[in-house]
C-alpha angles and dihedrals in degrees: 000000000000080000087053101048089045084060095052093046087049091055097040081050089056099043085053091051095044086050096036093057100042090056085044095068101034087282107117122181113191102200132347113214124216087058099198144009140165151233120256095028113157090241109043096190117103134181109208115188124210132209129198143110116290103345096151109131090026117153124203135181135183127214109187121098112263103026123092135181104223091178148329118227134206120208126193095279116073096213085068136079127169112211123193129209149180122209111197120240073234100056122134128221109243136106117307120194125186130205116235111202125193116188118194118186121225119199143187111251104198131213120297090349133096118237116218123155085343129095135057109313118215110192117209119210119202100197113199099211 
């Protein structure tokens, strides 16, 4: 039970910090669901989804062993992500913190035109680490 219990603080530590960093940086994630998980499950593949406004194009990465993002999704609703993961047989307990990554174009609108997928395009990265 007390190894149990380990596993279920671990993940609960790395949904805070997820949500945590992403508020951090503008990014702000309102609830994770599933709100928990563990190492050493028989199937090591988790969808975690994410809740927050406007998260759509949200990028996130993960730098820990064992622990892989496979993709992010979007859905229809732009307050949503769906964001899958892998978590290794040989996966550690220990504190996991994923990067959450918004980018915003800028581009540049010319004189008497509307720009509209045209000009020079800057991409700002917020890093949340």
């Amino acid at each position: 039970m007390h190894r149990l219990a380990h596993r279920w603080i671990v993940l609960t530590c790395l949904l805070f910090c997820l949500a945590y960093f992403a508020e951090a940086q503008g990014l702000k994630v309102d609830h994770i669901n599933p709100t928990n998980w563990f190492v050493g499950m028989k199937n090591q593949q988790l969808q975690l989804l994410m809740h927050g406004p406007n998260l759509k194009g949200t990028k996130v990465k993960v730098n820990y062993p064992g622990v892989f993002v496979e993709r992010v999704q979007t859905v229809d609703n732009s307050n949503y992500i769906l964001v899958d993961l892998t978590i290794a047989a040989a996966a550690k307990p220990g504190t996991v913190q994923l990067q959450c990554t918004k980018i915003f174009p800028l581009t540049e609108k010319r004189q008497n035109a509307t720009v509209i997928n045209g000009g020079r395009e800057i991409t700002i990265t917020i890093l949340t680490n």
